[in-house]
LOTORFI-492707 format. One record per residue: x, z, y of N, C-alpha, C, O in turn; residue in one letter. Coordinates in steps of 0.1 Angstrom, whole numbers, padded with zeros to 4 digits, always signed. Example, Ala and Ser with C-alpha at 12.3 -4.5 7.8 and 13.67 -1.06 7.14 Angstrom:
2
+0132+0078-0057+0123+0078-0045+0132+0078-0033+0142+0085-0033A
+0128+0071-0022+0137+0071-0011+0129+0079+0000+0134+0080+0011S
//
This chain:
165
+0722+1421+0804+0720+1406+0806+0734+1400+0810+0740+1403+0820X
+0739+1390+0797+0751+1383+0807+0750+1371+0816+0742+1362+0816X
+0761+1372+0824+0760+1360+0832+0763+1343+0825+0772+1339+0818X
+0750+1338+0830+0755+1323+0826+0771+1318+0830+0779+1324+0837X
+0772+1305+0822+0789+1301+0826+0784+1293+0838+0772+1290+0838X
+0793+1288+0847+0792+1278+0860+0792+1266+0850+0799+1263+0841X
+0779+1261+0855+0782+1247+0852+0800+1243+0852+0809+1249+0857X
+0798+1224+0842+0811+1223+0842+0809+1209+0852+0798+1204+0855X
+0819+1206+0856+0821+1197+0870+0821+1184+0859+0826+1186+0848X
+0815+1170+0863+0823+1159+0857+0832+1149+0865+0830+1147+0877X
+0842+1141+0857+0848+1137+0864+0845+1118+0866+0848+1110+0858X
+0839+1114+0880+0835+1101+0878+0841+1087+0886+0842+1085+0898X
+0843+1080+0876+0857+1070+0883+0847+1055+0884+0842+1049+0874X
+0847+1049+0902+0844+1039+0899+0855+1027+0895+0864+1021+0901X
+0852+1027+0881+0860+1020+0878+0862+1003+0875+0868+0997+0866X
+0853+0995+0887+0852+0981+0883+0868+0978+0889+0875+0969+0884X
+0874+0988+0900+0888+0980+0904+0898+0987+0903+0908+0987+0910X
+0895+0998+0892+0904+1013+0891+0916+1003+0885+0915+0992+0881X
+0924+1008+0885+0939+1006+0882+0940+1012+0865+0935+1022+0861X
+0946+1004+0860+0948+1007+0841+0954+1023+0838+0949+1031+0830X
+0967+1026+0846+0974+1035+0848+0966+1046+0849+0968+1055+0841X
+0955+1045+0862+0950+1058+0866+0937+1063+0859+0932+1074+0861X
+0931+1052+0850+0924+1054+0841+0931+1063+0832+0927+1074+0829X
+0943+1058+0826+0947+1066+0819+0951+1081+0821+0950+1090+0812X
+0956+1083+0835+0958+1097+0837+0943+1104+0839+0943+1116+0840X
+0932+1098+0841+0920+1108+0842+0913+1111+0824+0906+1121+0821X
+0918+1100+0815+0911+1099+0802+0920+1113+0799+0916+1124+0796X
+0932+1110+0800+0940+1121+0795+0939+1135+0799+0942+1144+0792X
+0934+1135+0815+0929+1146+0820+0916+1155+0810+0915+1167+0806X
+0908+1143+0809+0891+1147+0802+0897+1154+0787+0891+1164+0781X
+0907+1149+0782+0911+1153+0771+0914+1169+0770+0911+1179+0763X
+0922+1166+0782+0930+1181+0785+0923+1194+0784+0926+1204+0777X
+0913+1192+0795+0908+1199+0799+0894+1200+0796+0888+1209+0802X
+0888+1193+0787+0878+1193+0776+0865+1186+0788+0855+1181+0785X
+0870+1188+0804+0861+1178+0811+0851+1168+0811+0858+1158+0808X
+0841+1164+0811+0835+1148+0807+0843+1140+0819+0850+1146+0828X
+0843+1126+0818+0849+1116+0825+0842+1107+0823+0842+1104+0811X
+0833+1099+0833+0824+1088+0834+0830+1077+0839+0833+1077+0851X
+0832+1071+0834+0835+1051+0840+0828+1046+0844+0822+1044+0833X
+0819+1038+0855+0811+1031+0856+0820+1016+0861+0830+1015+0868X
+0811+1006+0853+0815+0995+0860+0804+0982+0859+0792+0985+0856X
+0807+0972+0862+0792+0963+0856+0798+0952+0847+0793+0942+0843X
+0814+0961+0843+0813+0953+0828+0821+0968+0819+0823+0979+0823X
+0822+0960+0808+0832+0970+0796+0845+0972+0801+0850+0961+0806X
+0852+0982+0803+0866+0987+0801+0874+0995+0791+0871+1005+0785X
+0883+0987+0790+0889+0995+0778+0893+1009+0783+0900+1014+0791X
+0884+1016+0772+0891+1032+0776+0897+1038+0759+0896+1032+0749X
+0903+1050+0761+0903+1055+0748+0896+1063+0744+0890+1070+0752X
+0894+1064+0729+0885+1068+0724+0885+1087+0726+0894+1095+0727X
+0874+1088+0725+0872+1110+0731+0862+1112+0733+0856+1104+0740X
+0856+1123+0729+0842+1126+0736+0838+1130+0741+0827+1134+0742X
+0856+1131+0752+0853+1138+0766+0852+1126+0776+0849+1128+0788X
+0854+1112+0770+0855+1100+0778+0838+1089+0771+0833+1087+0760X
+0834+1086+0789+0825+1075+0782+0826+1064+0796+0832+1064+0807X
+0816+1055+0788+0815+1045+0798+0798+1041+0803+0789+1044+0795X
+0798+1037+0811+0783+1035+0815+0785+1019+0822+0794+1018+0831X
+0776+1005+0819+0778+0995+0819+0765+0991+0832+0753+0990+0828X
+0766+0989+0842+0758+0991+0851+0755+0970+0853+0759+0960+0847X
+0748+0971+0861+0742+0957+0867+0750+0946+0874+0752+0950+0886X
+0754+0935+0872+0761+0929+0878+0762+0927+0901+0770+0923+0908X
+0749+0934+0902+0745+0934+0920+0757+0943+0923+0759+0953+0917X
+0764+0937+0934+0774+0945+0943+0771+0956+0943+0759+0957+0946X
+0776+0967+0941+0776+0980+0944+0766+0987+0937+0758+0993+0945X
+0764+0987+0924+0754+0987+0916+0764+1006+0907+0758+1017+0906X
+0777+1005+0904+0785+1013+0901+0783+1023+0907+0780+1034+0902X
+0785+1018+0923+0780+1033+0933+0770+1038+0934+0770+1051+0935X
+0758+1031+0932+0747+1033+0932+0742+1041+0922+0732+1049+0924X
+0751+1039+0906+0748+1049+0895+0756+1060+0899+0751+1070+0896X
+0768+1061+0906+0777+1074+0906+0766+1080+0917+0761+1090+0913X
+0764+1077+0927+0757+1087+0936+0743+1089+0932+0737+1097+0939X
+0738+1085+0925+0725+1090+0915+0728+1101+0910+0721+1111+0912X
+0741+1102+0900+0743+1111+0891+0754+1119+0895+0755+1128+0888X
+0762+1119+0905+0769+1131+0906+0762+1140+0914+0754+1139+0923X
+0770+1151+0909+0762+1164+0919+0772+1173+0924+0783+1174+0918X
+0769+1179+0934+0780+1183+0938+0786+1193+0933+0781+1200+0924X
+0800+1198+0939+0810+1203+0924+0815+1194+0919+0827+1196+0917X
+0808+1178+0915+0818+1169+0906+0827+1162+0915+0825+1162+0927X
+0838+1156+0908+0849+1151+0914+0843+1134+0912+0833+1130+0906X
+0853+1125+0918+0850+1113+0918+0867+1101+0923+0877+1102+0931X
+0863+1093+0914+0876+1084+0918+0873+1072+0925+0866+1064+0917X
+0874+1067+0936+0869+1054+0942+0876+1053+0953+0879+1062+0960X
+0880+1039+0955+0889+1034+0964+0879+1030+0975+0884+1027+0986X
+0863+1028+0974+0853+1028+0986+0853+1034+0991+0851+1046+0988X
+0855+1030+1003+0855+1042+1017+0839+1045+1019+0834+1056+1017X
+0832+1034+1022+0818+1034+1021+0811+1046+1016+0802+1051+1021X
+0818+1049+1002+0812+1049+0989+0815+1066+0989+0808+1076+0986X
+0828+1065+0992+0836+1081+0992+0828+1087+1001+0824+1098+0997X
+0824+1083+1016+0818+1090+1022+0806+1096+1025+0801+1102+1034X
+0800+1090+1010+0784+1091+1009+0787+1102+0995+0778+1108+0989X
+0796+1103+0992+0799+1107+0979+0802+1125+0987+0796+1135+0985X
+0813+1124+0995+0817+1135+1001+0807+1143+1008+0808+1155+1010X
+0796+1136+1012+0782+1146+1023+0774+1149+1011+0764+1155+1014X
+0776+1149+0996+0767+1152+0986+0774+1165+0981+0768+1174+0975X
+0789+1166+0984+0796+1179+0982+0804+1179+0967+0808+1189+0960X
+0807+1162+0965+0816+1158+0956+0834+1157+0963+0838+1152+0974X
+0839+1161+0955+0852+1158+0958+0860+1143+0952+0860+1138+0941X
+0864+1141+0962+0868+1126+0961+0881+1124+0964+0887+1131+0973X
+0889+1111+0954+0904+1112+0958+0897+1092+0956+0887+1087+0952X
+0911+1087+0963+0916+1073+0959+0923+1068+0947+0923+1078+0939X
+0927+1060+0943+0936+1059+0933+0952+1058+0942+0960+1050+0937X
+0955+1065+0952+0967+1064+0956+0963+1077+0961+0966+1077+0973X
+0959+1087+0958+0959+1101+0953+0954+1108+0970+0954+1119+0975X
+0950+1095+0977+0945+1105+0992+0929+1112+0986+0921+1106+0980X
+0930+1126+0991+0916+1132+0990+0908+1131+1002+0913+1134+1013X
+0897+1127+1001+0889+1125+1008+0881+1138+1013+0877+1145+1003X
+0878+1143+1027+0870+1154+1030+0862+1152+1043+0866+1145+1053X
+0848+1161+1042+0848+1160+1059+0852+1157+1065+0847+1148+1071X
+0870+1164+1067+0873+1164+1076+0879+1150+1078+0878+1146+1089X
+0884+1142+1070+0887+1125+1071+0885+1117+1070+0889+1107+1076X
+0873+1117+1059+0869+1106+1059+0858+1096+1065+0855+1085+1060X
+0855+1100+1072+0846+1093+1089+0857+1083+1097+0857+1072+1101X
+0868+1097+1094+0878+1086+1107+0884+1074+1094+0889+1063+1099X
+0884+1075+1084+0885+1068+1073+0880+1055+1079+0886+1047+1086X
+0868+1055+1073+0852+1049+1073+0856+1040+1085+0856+1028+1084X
+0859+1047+1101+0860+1038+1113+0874+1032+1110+0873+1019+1111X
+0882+1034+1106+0895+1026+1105+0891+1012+1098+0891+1001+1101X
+0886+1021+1085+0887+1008+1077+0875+0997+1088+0879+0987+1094X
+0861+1000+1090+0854+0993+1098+0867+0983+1107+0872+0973+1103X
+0868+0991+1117+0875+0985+1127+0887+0977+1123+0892+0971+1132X
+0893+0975+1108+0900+0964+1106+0890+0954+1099+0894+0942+1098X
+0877+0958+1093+0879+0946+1087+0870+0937+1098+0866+0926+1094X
+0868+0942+1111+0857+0934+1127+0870+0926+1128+0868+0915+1132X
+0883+0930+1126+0893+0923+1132+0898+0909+1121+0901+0897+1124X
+0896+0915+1110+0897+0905+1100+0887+0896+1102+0889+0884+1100X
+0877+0900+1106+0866+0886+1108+0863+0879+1120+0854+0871+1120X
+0874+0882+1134+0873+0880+1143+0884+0869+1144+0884+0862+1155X
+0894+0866+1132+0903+0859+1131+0920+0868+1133+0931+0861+1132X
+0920+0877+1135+0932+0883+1136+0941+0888+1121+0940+0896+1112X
+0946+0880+1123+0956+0883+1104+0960+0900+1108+0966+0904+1118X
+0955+0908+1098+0961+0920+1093+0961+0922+1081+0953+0922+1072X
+0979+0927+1081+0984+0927+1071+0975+0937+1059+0972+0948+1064X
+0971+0937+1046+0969+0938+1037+0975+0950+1033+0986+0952+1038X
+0968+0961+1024+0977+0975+1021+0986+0967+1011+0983+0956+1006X
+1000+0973+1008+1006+0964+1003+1003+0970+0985+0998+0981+0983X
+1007+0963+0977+1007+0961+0962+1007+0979+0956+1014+0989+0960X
+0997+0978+0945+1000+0989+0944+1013+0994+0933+1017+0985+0926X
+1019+1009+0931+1032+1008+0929+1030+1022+0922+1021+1030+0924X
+1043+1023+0914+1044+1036+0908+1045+1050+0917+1044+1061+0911X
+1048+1048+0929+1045+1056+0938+1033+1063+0941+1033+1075+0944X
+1019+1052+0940+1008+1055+0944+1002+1063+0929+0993+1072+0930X
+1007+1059+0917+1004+1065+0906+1007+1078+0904+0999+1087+0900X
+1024+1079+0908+1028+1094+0910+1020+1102+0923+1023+1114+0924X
+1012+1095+0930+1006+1102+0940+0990+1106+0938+0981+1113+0942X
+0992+1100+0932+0974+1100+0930+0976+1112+0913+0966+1117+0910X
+0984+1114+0906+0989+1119+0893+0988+1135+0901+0980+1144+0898X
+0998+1135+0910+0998+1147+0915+0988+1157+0921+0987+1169+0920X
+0980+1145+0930+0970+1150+0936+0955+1155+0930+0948+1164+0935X
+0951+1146+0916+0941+1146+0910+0947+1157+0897+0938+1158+0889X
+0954+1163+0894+0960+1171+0891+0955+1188+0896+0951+1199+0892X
+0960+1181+0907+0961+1196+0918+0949+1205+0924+0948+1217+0927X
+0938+1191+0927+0924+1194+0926+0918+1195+0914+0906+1194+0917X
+0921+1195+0902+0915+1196+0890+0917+1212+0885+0910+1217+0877X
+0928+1218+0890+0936+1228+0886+0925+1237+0896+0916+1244+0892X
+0927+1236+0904+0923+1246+0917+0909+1246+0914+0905+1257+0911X
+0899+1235+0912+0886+1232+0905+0886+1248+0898+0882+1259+0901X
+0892+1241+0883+0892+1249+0872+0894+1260+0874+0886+1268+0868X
+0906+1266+0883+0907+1277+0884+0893+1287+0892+0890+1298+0890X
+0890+1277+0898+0877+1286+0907+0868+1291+0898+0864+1303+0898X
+0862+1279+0887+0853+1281+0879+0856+1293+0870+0847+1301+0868X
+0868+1295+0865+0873+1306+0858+0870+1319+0860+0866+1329+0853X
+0872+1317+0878+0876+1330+0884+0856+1335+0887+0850+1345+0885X
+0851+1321+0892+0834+1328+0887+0831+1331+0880+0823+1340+0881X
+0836+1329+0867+0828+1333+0855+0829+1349+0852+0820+1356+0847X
+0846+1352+0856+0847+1364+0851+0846+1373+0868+0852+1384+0870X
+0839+1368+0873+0840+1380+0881+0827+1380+0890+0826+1390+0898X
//
């Protein structure tokens, strides 16, 4: 009797405020590595064409994207979302999670995440001006390039190392 293959991980980007750039490095990823890559948004985004790449056109209600990603991912799959909210409901499901400025999200941080961000935006509504993360930049592309990279490798590699052993 042989052993089944490990399931394959997918890769899913909320993408209503994903950055053009980092779309592209994950399409290109799906390509690479023969991966699926899911877009959700609650409209059309231009992606490229592959039939390792799709899109899923969700409901215009706030948080309707999230609401399809954490439906459908399972854990094992990876995930791209700049929601902190979102990442941390994504991370207790046993999804791995980055930003698009390439921070990975884990247990171990993203709670204290989750209260940060809380705690600026009580301040934001209390009238206290705080400054804004600043503009994003090729820095955060090279950061986020590197990191979704690095966990995609280590990913793959594990799955490899299950199968044959």
């Amino acid at each position: 009797m042989s052993a089944e293959p490990a399931p394959t991980f997918r890769i899913w980007v909320d993408a209503d405020s994903c950055p053009t750039r980092i779309r592209e490095i994950v399409c290109r990823a799906a390509k690479r590595t023969g991966l699926f890559a899911i877009f959700v948004a609650n409209r059309k985004i231009p992606l490229p064409a592959g039939k390792q790449i799709s899109m899923v056109v969700v409901g215009p209600e706030e948080g309707s994207a999230d609401r399809y990603i954490a439906g459908n991912a399972r854990e094992g799959d990876v995930a791209v979302t700049r929601d902190i909210p979102h990442a941390a409901d994504l991370v207790e499901r046993g999804v791995l999670v980055l930003n698009d400025r390439g921070t990975v999200y884990s247990a171990e941080n993203v709670r204290e995440r989750l209260s940060v961000r809380d705690f600026m935006h009580d301040l934001r509504n209390s009238g206290v001006d705080v400054p804004e993360r600043g503009r994003f930049s090729q820095r955060d592309i090279a950061l986020f390039s590197q990191a979704f990279d690095r966990e995609l490798t280590a990913r793959l590699r594990r799955r490899a190392a299950d199968q044959t052993g």
